[in-house]
Structure formats: C-alpha cells, structure tokens
N, C-alpha and C positions, 0 to 999 in steps of 0.2 A: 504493500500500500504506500510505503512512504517515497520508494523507488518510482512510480508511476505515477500518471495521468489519475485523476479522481476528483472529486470534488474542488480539490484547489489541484490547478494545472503542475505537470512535474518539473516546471522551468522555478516555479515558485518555492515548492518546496527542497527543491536542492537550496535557493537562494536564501533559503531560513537555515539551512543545514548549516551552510558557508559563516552567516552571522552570529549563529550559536558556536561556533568555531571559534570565531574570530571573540568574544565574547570569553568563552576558554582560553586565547591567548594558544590557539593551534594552528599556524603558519600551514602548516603542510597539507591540515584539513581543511582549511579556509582555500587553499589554491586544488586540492583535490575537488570539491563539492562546488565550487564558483566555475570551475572549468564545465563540469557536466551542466551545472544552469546553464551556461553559455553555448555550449555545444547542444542543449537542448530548446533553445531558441529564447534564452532569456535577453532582451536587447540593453545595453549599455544603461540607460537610464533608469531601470529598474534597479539595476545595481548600484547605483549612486545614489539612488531615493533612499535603499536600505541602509547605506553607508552615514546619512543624514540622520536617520531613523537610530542608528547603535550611538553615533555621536551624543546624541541628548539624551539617550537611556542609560550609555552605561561608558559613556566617557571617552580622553583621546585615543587609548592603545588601542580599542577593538576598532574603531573608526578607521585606523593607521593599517593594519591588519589588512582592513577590507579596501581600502583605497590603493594600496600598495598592490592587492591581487588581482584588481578591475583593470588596472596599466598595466601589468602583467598579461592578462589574458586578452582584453580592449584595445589594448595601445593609451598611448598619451590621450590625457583630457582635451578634450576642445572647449574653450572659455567660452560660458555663454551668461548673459544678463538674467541674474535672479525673476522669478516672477513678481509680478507686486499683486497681493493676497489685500488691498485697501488696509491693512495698519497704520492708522494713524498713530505715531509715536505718540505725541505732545498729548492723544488723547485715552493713551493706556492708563488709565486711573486702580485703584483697586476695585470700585462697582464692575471698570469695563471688562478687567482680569478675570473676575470671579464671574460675570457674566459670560464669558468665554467658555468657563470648562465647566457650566450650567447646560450652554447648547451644548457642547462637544458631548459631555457624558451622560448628560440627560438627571445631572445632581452637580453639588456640589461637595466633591470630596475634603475630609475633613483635615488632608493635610494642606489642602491650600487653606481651609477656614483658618488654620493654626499660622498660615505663612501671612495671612492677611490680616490678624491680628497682633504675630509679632514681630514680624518685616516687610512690614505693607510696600516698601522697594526694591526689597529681595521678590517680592512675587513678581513685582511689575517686567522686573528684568528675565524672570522664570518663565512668565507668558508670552514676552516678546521672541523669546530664545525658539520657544517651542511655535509658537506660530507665523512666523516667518518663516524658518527653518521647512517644517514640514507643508506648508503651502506651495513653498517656492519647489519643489520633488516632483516627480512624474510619477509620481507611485498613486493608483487608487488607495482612497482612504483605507477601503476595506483591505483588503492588501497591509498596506502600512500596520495596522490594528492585529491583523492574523501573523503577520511576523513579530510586534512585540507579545503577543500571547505563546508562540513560540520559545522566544527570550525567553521569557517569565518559568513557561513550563520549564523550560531546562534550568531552573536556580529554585524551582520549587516552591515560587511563590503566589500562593494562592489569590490571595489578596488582588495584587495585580493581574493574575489572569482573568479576574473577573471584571476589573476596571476596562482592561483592552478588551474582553469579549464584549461586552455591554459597548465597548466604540463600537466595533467589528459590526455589531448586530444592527445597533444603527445606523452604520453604511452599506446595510443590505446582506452580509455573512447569514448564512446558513449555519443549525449546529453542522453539520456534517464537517465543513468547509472549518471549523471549531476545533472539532475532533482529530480532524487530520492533522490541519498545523501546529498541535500539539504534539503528536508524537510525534511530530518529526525530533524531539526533544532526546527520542530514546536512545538514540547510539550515542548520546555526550553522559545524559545524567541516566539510565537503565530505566525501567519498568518502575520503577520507585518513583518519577517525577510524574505516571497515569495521574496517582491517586489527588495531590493539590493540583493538580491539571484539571481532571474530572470535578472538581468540587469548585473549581473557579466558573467553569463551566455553567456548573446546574446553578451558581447562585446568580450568575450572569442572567438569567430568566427574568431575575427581578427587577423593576427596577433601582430600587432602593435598599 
C-alpha cells in the first residue's frame, strides 16, 4: 500500500517518505525515497512546497536535507517571485492572527491562545512565518496537511495528527487518503507510531 498508487497518488507518498527522512536527519533515505517521487512523476514544485512545509514544522536541518536532495535529483533552482497570499503586514494584529488559525483549523488552538496572551509579537511573527511561507508553495493544501500528519505520525504525536487531519479534512482529504499518509510513517518509526496515528485520526472527526 505504501509503495503504490491508492488513495493518495505514489509520487506523494514516497514524497512524505523523503520528508520523514529528512526529519530523521537520513541523507541517504531522503535521496533514496525523493528519487523514486521523482522518477514516479512527482514535479519539482511539489518538492519544494514540502521542503517549505518541514522548514516551519520542524526547523533548518531537515529543510537543508531536503533542498540539498531536490538539486540533486532537479538540478539547480530557478529563482522565481514569491506569490502574494494578500498579507497585509502592518495589518497582522493579534485578533487578525488568531482569526487566521480560526478559519484554517476550524478552532482556535490553545497554544496560540497561550502565544497571544503571552507574546502577543511572538504570535504575530509565528502567523506571518506560516502564512506567507505556505501560501507562497505549489502544494494543494490538502497535500501540505497529509504530509504534516505524516510528520507527526512518525514522532508519535497524537495531538498534532489531529490538528493536520482536521486541516486535511477541510481541504477536502478523505479518511482513507488519512490513513494512508500515515503509514507511510512505518518504515522510520515501526507499527508502534499506527496507534497515536489512528487516535489523531478518529479525534480528527471532531471538530473540537
């Protein structure tokens, strides 16, 4: 299932493979798993949306990881102009912040309540980072959402799977398409990461 074609296409899920890799800080798996996206008809830009995507989730090494294997397998970047997603800087306020990841998640989670209570500038710069960042990507949302629930499953946390599932689901994801981009999780973290995978899942139903 994880090798193939299925509810989420087999260019995708090798491309989550690559990022859980990269994530792990495995060089050789990240160029193993990104070659087969590639050769399985994953186009350049998907891989650079994801490489966007690890950046803000989980910092510079796996970002470096995955940029370094896309030139690798891609050739050199070609420079192109950011999209513009309409942020208004001067107008990212706290309301606008926390209004942000009201529509995105469909709530607002309580560790931005916590950021906007007690770094009401640390959030500001936390929403600008993520929604610029992820706007400006060629990646469907949905997509974007089933690879950090990916992420998430391979570090075992629950919690998070369910925040990205619940994006996932309201950018149109399927459980199925859930299910699968999860286990892609299984050859880094074993059959051990199913269980807070499956429980992000089912709470993902909720919306609250």
């Amino acid at each position: 299932m994880i090798a193939e074609d299925g509810a989420v296409p087999k260019p995708y899920k090798m491309l989550f493979i690559a990022t859980i890799a990269a994530v792990k800080r495995d060089r050789d798996l990240v160029a193993h798993y990104l070659r087969i996206a590639r050769e399985s008809g994953l186009p350049r830009d998907q891989a650079e949306s994801a490489a966007v995507g690890v950046l803000i989730s989980r910092g510079v090494v796996p970002h470096q990881l995955l940029t370094e294997s896309i030139a690798a397998h891609y050739g050199d970047a070609v420079e192109v102009s950011p999209g513009d997603d309409g942020t208004d800087v001067d107008d990212l306020d706290i309301d606008a912040s926390k209004a942000y990841f009201e529509k995105y998640f469909g709530f607002i989670p309580d560790y931005i309540e916590l950021l906007a209570n007690a770094a009401p500038k640390a959030l500001e710069g936390y929403t600008l980072m993520r929604k610029v960042a992820l706007a400006g990507t060629a990646m469907p949302s949905k997509y974007m959402e089933l690879l950090l629930c990916a992420v998430n499953a391979a570090e075992y946390q629950t919690r998070f799977v369910m925040i990205h599932a619940r994006g996932a689901r309201r950018s149109g994801a399927t459980e199925s398409e859930l299910v699968e981009s999860c286990l892609t999780a299984l050859p880094f973290a074993g059959v051990a990461s199913w269980l807070p995978a499956a429980d992000g899942i089912i709470q993902s139903r909720t919306d609250n």
